[in-house]
C-alpha positions as CSV (number, residue, x, y, z in Angstrom):
1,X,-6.9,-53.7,108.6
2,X,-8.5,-54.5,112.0
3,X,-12.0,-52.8,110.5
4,X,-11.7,-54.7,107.5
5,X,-11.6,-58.0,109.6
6,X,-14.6,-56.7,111.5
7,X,-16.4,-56.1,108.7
8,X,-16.0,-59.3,107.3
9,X,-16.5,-61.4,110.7
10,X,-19.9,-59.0,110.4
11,X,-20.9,-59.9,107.0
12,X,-20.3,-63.5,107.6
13,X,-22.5,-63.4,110.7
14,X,-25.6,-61.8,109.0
15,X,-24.9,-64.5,105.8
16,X,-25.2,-67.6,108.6
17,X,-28.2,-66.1,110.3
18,X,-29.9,-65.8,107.0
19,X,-28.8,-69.3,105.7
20,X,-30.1,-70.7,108.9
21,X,-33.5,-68.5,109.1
22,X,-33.9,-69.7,105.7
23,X,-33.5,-73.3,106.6
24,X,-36.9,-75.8,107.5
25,X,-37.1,-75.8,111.4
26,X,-37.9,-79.3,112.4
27,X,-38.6,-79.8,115.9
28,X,-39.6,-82.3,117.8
29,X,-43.8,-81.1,118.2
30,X,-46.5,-83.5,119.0
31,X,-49.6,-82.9,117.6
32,X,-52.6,-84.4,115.4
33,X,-54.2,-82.6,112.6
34,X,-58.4,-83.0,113.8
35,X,-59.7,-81.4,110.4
36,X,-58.8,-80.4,106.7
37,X,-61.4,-78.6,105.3
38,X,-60.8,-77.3,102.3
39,X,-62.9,-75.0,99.4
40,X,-61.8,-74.5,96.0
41,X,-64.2,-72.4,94.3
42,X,-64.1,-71.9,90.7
43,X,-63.6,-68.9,88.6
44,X,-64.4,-67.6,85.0
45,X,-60.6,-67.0,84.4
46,X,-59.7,-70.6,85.1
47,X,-58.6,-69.6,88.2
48,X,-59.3,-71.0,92.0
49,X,-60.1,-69.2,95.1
50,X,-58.8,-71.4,97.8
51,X,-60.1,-72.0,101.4
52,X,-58.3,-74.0,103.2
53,X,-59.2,-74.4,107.1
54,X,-56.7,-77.1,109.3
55,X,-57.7,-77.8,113.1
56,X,-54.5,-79.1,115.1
57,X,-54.3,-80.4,118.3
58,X,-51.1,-80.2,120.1
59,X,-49.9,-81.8,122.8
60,X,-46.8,-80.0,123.1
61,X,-45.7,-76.6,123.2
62,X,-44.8,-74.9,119.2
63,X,-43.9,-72.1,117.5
64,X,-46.2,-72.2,114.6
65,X,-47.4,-74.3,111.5
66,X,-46.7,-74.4,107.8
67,X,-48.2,-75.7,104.8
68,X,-46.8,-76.3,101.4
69,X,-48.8,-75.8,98.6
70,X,-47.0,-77.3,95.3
71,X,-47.9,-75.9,91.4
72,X,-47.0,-76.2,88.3
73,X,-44.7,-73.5,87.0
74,X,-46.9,-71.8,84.9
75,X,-49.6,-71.1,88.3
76,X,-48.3,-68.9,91.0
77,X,-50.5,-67.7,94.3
78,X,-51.9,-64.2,94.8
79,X,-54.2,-62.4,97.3
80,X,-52.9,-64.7,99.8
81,X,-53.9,-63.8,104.3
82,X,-54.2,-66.2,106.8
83,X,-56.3,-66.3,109.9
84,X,-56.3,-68.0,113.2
85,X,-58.2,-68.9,116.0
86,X,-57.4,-70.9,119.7
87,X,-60.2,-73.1,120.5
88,X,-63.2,-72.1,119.6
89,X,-63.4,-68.5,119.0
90,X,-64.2,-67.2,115.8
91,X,-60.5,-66.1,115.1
92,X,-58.5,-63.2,113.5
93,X,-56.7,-62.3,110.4
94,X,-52.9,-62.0,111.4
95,X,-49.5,-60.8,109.5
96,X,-47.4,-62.7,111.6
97,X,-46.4,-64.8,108.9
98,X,-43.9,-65.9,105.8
99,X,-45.0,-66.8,102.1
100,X,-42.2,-67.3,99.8
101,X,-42.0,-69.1,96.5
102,X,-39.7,-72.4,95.6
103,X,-39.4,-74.8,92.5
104,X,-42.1,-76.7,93.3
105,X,-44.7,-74.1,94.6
106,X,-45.2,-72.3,97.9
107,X,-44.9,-72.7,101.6
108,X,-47.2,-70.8,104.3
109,X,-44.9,-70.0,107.6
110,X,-47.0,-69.1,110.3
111,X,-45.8,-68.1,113.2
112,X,-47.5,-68.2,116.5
113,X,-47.5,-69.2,120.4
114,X,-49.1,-72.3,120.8
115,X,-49.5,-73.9,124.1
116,X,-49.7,-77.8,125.1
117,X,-52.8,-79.4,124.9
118,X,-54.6,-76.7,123.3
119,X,-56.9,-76.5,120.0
120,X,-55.7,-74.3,117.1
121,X,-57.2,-73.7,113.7
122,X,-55.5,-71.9,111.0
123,X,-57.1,-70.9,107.4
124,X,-55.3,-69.8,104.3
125,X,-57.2,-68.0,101.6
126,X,-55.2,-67.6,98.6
127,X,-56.0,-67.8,94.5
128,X,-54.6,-70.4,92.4
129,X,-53.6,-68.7,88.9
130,X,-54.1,-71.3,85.6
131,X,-55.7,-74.5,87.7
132,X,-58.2,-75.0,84.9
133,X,-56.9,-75.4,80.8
134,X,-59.8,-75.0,78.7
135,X,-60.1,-77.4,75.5
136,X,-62.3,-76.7,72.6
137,X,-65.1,-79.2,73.7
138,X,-64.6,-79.5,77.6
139,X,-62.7,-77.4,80.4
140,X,-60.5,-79.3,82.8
141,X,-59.3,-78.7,86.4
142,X,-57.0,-81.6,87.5
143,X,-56.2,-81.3,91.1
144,X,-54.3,-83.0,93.9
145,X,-57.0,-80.6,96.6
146,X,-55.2,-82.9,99.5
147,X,-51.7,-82.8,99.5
148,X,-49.7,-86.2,100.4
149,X,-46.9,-84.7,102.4
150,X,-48.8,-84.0,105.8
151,X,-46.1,-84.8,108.6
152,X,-49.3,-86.9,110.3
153,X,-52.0,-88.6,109.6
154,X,-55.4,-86.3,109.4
155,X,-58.4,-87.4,111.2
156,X,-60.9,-86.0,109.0
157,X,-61.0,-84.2,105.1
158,X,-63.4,-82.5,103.4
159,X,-62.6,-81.2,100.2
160,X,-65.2,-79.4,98.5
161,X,-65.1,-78.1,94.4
162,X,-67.7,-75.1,94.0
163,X,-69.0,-74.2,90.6
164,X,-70.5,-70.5,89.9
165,X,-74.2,-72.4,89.5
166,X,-75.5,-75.3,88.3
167,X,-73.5,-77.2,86.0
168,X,-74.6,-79.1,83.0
169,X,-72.7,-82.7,82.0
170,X,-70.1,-82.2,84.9
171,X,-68.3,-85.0,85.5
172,X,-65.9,-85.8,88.1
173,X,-63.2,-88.7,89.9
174,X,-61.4,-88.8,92.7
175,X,-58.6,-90.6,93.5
176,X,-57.2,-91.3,97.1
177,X,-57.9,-93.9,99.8
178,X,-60.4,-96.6,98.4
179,X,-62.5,-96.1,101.6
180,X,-63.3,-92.5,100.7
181,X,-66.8,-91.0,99.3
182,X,-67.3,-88.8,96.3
183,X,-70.4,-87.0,95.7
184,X,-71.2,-85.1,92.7
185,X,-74.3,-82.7,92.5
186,X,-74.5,-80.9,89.2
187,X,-77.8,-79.6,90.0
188,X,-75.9,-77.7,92.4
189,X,-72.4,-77.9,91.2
190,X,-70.3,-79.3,93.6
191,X,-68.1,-81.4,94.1
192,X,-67.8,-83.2,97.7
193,X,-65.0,-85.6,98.8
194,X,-64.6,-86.8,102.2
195,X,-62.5,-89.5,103.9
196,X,-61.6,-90.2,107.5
197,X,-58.0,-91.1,108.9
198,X,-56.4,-90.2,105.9
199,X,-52.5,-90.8,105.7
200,X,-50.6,-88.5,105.5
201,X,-48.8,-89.6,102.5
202,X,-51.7,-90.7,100.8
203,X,-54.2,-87.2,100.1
204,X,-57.1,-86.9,97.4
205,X,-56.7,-86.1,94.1
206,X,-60.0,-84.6,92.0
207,X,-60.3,-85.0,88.4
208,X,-63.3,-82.9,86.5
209,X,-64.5,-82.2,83.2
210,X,-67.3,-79.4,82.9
211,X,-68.1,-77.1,79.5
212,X,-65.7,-74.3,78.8
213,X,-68.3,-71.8,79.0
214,X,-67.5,-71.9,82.7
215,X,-64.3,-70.6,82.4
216,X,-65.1,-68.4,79.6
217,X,-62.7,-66.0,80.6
218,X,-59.8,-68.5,81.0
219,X,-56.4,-67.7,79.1
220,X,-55.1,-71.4,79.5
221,X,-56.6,-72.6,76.4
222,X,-55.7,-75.9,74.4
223,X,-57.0,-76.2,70.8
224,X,-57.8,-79.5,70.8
225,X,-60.5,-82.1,72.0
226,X,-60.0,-83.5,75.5
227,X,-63.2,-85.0,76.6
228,X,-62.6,-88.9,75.2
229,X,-58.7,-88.7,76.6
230,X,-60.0,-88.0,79.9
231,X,-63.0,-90.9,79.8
232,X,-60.5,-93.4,78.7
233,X,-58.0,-92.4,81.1
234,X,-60.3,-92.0,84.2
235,X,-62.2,-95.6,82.5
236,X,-58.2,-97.4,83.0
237,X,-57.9,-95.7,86.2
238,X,-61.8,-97.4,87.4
239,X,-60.6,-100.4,85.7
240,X,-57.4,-101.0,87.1
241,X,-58.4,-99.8,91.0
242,X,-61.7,-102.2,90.4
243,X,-58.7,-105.2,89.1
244,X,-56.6,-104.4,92.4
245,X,-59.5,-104.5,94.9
246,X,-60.4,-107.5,93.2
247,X,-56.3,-108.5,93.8
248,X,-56.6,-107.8,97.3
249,X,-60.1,-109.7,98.0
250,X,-59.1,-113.0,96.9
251,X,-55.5,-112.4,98.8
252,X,-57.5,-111.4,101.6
253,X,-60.0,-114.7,101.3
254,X,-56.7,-116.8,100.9
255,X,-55.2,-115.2,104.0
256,X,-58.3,-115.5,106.4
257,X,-58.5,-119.2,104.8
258,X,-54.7,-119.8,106.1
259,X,-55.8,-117.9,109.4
260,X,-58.2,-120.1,109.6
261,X,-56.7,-123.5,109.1
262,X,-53.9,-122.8,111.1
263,X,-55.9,-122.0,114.1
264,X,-57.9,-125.2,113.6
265,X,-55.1,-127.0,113.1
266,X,-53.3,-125.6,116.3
267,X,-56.8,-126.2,118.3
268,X,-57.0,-129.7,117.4
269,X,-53.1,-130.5,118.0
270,X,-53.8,-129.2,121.7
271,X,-57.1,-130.8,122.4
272,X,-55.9,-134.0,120.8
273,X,-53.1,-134.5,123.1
274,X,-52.1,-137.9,124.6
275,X,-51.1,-138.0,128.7
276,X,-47.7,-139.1,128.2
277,X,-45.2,-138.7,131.7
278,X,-46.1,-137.5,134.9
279,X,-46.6,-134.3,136.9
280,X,-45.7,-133.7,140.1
281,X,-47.3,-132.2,142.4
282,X,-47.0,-128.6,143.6
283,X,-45.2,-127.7,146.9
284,X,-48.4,-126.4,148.3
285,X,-49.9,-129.5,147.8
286,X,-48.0,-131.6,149.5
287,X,-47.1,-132.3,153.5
288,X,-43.5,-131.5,155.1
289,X,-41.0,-134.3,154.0
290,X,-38.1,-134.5,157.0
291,X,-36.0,-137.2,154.8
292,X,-33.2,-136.1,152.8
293,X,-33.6,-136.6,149.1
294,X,-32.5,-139.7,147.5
295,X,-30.3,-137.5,145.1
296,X,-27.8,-134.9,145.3
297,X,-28.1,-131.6,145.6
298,X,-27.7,-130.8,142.6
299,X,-30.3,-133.3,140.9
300,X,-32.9,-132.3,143.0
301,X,-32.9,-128.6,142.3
302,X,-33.0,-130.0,138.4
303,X,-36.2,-131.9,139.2
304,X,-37.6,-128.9,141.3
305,X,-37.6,-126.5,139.1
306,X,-36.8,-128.8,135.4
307,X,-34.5,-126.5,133.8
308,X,-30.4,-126.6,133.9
309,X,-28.4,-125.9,137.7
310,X,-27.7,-123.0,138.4
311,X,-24.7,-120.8,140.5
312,X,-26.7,-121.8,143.4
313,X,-26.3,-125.8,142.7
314,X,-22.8,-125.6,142.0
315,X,-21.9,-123.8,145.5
316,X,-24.2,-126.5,147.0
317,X,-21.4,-128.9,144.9
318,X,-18.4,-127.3,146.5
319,X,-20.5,-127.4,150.2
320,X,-20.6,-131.2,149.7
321,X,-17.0,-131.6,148.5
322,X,-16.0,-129.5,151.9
323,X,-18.3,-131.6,154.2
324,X,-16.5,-135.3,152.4
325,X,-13.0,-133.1,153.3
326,X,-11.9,-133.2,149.9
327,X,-11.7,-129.0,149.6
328,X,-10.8,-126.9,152.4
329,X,-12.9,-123.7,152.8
330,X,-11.5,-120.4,154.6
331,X,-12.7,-117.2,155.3
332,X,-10.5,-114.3,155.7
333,X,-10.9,-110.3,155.8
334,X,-9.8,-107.5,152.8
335,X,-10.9,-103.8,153.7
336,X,-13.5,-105.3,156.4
337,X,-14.9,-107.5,153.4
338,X,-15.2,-111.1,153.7
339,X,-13.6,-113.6,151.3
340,X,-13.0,-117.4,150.8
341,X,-10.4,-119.6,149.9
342,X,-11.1,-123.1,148.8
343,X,-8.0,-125.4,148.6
344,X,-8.2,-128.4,147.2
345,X,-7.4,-131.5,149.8
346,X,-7.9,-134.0,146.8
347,X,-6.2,-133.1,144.2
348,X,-8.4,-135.3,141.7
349,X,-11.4,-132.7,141.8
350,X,-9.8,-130.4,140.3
351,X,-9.9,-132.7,136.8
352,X,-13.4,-133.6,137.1
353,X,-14.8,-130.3,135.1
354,X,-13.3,-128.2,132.1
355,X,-14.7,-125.7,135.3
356,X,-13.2,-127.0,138.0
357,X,-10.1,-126.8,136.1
358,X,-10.2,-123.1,134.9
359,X,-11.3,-122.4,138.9
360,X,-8.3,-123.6,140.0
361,X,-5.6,-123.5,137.7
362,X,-6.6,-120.7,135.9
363,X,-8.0,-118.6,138.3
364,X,-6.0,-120.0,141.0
365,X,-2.7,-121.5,141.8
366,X,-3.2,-125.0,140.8
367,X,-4.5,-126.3,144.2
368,X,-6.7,-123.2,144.9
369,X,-8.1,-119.9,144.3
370,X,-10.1,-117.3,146.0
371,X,-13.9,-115.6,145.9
372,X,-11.8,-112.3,145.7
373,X,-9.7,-113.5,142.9
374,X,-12.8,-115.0,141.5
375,X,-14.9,-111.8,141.4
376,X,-11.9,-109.6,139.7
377,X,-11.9,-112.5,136.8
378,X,-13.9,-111.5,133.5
379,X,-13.9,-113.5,130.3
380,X,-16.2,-115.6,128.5
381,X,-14.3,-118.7,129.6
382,X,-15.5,-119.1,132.6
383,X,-19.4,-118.8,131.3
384,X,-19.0,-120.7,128.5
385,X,-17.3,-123.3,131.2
386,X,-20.2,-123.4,133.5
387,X,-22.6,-123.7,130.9
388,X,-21.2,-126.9,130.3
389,X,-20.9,-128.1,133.5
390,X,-24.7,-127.2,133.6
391,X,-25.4,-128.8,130.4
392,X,-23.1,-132.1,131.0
393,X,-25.1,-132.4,134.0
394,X,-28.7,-131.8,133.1
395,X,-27.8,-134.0,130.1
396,X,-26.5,-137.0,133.0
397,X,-27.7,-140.6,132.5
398,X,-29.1,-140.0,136.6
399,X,-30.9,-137.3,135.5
400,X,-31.8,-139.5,132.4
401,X,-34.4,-141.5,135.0
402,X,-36.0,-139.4,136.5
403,X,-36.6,-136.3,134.0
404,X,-35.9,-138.3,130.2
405,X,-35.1,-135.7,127.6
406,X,-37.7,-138.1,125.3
407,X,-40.8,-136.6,127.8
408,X,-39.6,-132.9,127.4
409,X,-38.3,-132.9,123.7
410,X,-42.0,-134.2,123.1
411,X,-43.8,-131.7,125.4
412,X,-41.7,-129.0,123.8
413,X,-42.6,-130.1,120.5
414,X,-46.1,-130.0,120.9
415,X,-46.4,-126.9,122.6
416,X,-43.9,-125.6,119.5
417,X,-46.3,-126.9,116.6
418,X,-50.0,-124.9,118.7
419,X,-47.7,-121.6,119.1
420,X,-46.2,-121.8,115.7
421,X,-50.1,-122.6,114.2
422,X,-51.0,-119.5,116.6
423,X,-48.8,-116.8,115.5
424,X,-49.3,-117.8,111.7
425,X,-53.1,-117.8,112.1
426,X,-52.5,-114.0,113.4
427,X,-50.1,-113.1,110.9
428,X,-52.0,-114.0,108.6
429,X,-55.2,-112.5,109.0
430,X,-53.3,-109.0,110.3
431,X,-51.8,-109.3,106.4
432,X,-55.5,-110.1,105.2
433,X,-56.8,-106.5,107.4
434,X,-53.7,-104.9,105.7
435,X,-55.1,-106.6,101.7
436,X,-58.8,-105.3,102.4
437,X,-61.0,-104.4,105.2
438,X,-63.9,-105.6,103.1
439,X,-64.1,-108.6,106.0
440,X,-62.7,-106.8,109.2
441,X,-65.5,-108.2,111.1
442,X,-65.0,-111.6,110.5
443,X,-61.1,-111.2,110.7
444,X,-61.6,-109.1,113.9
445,X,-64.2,-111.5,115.4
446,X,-62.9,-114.7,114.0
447,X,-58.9,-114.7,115.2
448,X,-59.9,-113.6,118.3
449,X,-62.1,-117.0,119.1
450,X,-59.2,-118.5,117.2
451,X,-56.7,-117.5,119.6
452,X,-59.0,-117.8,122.9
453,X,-59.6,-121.5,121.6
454,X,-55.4,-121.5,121.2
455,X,-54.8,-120.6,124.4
456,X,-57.2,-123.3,125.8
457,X,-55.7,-126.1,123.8
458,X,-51.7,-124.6,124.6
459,X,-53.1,-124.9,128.3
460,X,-55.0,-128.4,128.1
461,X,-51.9,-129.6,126.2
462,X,-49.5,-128.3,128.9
463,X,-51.4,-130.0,131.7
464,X,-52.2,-133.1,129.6
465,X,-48.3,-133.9,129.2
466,X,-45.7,-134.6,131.5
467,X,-42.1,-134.4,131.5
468,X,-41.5,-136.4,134.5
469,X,-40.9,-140.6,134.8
470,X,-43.3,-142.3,137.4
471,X,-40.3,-142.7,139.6
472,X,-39.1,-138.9,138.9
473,X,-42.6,-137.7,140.2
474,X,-42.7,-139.6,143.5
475,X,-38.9,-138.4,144.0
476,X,-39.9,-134.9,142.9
477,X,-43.0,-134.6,145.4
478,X,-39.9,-135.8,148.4
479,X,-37.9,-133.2,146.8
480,X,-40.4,-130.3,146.9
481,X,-41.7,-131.6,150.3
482,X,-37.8,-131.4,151.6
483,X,-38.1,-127.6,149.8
484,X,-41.4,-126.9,152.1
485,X,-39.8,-128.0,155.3
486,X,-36.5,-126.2,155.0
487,X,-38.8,-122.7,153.7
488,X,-40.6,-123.5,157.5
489,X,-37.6,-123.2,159.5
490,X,-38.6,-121.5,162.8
491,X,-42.2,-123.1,162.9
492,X,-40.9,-126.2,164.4
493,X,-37.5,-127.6,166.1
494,X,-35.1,-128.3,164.4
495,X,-33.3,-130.7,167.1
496,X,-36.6,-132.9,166.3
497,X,-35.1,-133.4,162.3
498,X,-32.1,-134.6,164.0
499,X,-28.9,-133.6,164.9
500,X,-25.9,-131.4,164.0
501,X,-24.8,-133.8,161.9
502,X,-27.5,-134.7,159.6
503,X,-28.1,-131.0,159.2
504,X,-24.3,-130.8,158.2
505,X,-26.4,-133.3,154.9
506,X,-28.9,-131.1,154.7
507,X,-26.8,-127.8,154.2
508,X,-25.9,-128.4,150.7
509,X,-29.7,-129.2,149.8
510,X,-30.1,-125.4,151.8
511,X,-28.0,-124.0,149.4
512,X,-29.1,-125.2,146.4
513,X,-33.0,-124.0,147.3
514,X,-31.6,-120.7,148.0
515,X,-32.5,-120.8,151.6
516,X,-28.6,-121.2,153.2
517,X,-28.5,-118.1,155.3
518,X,-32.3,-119.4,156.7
519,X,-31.2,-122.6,158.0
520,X,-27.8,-121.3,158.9
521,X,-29.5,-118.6,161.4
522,X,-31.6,-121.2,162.9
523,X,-29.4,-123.3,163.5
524,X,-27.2,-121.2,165.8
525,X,-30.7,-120.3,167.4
526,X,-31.2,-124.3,168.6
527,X,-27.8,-125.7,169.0
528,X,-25.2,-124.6,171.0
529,X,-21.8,-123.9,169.9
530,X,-20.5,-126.8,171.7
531,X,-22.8,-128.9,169.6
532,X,-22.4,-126.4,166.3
533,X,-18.5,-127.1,167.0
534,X,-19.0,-130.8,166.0
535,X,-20.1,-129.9,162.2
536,X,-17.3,-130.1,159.4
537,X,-18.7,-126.8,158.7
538,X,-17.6,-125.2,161.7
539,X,-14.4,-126.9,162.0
540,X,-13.4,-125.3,158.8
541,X,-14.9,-121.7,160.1
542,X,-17.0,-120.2,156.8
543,X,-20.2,-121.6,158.2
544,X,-20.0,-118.8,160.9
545,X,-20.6,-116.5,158.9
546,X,-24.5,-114.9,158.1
547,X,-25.7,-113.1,155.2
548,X,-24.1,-111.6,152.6
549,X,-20.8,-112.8,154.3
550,X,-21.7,-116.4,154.6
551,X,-19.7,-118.8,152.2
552,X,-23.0,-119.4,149.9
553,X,-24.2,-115.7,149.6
554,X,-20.0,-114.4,148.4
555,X,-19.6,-117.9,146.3
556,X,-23.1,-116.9,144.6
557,X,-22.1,-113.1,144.0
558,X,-18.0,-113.6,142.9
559,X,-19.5,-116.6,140.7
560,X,-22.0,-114.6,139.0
561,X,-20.2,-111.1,138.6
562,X,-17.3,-113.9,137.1
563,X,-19.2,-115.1,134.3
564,X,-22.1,-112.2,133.7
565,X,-20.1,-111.8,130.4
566,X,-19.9,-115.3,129.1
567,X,-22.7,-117.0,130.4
568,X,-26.3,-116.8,129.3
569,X,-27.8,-119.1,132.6
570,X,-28.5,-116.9,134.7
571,X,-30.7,-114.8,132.8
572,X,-34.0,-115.9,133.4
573,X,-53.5,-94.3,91.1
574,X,-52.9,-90.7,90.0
575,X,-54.2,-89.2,87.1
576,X,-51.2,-86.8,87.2
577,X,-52.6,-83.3,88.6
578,X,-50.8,-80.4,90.0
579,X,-50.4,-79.7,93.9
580,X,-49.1,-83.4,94.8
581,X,-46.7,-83.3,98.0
582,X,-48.5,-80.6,99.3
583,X,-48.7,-80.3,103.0
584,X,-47.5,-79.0,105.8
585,X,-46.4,-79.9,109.7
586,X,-45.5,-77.6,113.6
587,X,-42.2,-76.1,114.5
């Protein structure tokens, strides 16, 4: 019994390793096929002696290549070898490889050591049994002599059809990409078809009719007459490709015609613009400004940077409700880590905000809560909370004078309409490239002045229009001069500002900038602790503490772990012949 069971767990081990030998390895090779040249020379028995020569370049390590070769079920390959070469020598004839037979034809498997970023070249010479059927007035060899199931595109095909000798009344077609060349020499008899960056799902298909005296000798005979079947059918063929270029050259001309008056449309909306509002001047441009803003905190890091507060503009809130003594800020110690809590003295804030309410009587105890409790809190609530504090407040009839919504729904609107005209003028002549490149020059040439000019009138228009009231610019330039200042702490003193208690205003406008723990260092640089004692900030205690411990920097970072996962502000034809799907890929 126990010999039985080994000879079974035997037998089922060879039957898997067979089953998975047999299988199509697919691995994950980089490479690109350089060449495809291929020779089918033409014999008296109908048959063709194929020469088919394919230089890859890897740029990965493999095993080896193969290449399908699909027939009809009637043909069947003999006299079949393979050679290879690395780089450029002249190569070798090897064994080292599989041919085996499937429903719809062959497949090479060769097998061989190929290194990254190297050169290979393999050629398969093999016969093709019953490629040409003999009529009683013409012979007939209809061919797919590029397969269309390459795994990659090939960077250059040359297919090549060789007759015994010169050959009288041939005739031939080919059928592939439409930017391919066919040359037919019957003084010669050959057949030539070349084509560059062919896909790999595409390949070349020739079509040729030549007297059966040829193929004398050929055993695939038809009595009947083919010759006007194959004119008529080739004549569609010409006919219908000739109607579809056609197709594609007026869609192409309507495209680059779109392309075209979209830009121009686009261009003109920019340079056209009227000065509407104001614009501010940059920080750079402007002098110190030692006078505290006319507007909160809060305001003036709207009309700074023109976009909805942020966590930094609501801490500078609660710094101002703790400096009017209507919240009580304290620091205390968990694990060595420094934490606040913020009591509420009047009770009222707390039902000024949807936030304020879900800070304290969710998150807290109904007259306060803490950073620690604060950073342990996930849900969208929270987020979806502060974004409409933010948005109640950018949306404020304060706001309303200074920055109008009417200013920066029009700005927006314009710079909407150039981009939109910008990115349908490029769609629309990357569709036209993809109808025809009969005009790629003047698509190429033409949407890139198109989109320079764009880019000009986007940027005239931008300048051109301002968002900000008269009286919101001259309060901006205070605000952004207040900005410069505070970013210059240390370059002049501060007792000259004034004193401990007008930097007890200033604070909040400190926070709001992002420059708390700046000022705050300073500060305990020039004054002396007798004088720092006399701030509401000091009475309370958190304004003692520097850096990431400091009231604004755990606020900011509690606040924003809070509501990371509910808040989005703070994210800044074929004429039918055999051999189609042949191809081949790299394991």
């Amino acid at each position: 019994m126990k010999h039985k069971i080994i000879k079974l767990i035997s037998l089922l081990g060879v039957l898997l390793f067979c089953f998975v030998s047999g299988q199509e390895v697919k691995a994950d090779v980089d490479y690109d096929i350089a060449k495809n040249i291929t020779t089918a020379k033409v014999n008296s028995d109908g048959s063709l002696t194929m020469k088919r020569a394919i230089t890859y370049k890897f740029n990965s390590s493999a095993n080896g290549v193969f290449y399908r070769q699909n027939l009809q079920s009637n043909q069947k390959i003999d006299d079949a070898s393979v050679k290879v070469a690395d780089g450029n020598d002249k190569g070798h004839k090897t064994d080292d490889y599989d041919l085996k037979r499937n429903k719809k034809g062959y497949r090479f498997k060769v097998f061989h050591n190929i290194k990254s970023n190297s050169r290979f070249t393999i050629t398969y010479f093999y016969r093709i049994t019953n490629a040409i059927t003999n009529y009683r007035d013409v012979a007939e060899l209809n061919f797919k002599i590029i397969g269309d199931g390459w795994d990659t595109d090939l960077d250059y095909v040359k297919a090549s059809v060789i007759f015994p000798g010169p050959v009288k009344g041939l005739k031939a077609w080919a059928h592939g990409p439409l930017d391919g060349h066919l040359q037919v020499n019957p003084q010669k008899g050959k057949i030539i078809m070349t084509a560059e960056n062919l896909a790999g799902d595409t390949g070349i298909e020739v079509h040729t009719i030549f007297p059966p005296k040829i193929t004398a000798n050929n055993q695939n005979v038809k009595n009947k007459n083919h010759r006007q079947a194959v004119i008529k059918q080739e004549k569609k063929l010409t006919q219908d490709t000739l109607l579809n270029q056609q197709k594609r050259t007026k869609i192409s001309l309507l495209l680059i015609a779109l392309s075209l008056i979209a830009g121009l449309l686009g261009i003109i909306k920019g340079f056209r613009a009227k000065k509407i509002g104001f614009m501010p001047r940059k920080s750079r441009e402007l002098a110190h400004n030692y006078e505290i803003p006319d507007v909160d905190p809060i305001l003036a890091q709207i009309l700074d940077t023109a976009k909805q507060p942020d966590n930094r503009a609501f801490t500078a809130y609660f710094m101002e409700l703790a400096a009017q003594k209507k919240i009580k800020i304290e620091d205390y110690k968990t694990h060595l880590k420094t934490y606040y809590r913020i009591t509420a003295i009047d009770e009222s804030i707390i039902d000024e905000s949807r936030l304020m309410k879900t800070l304290f009587n969710k998150i807290g105890d109904g007259t306060s809560f803490t950073t620690q409790a604060l950073k342990k809190y996930h849900g969208k609530k929270l987020g979806n909370d502060f974004d409409f504090w933010a948005g109640d407040y950018f949306d404020s009839k304060e706001k309303q004078v200074y920055l109008p919504d009417s200013l920066i729904n029009r700005k927006n609107k314009n710079i909407a309409i150039i981009i939109l005209m910008m990115v349908i003028s490029f769609a629309a002549s990357v569709t036209a490239l993809m109808s025809s490149l009969k005009f790629i020059l003047v698509i190429v040439f033409g949407e890139a002045s198109i989109l320079i000019l764009s880019l000009l009138a986007l940027i005239f228009s931008i300048r051109k229009t301002g968002i900000y009231s008269e009286k919101g610019k001259i309060e901006t330039e205070k605000i952004r001069g207040f900005k410069k200042m505070l970013k210059d702490i240390g370059k002049f003193k501060m007792k000259d500002v004034g004193d401990i208690i007008l930097w007890e205003d200033i604070m909040p406008y400190a926070v709001a900038f992002g420059l708390a723990n700046k000022v705050m260092k300073q500060l305990k640089i020039e004054f002396s602790q007798e004088e720092l004692a006399k701030s509401d900030y000091f009475y309370y205690g958190f304004a003692s503490n520097t850096g990431k411990d400091s009231f604004s920097a755990n606020f900011d970072s509690c606040f924003n772990d809070s509501i990371s996962t509910g808040s989005s502000s703070f994210s800044s034809g074929s004429s039918g012949g055999f051999g189609g799907g042949s191809g081949g890929g790299a394991f």
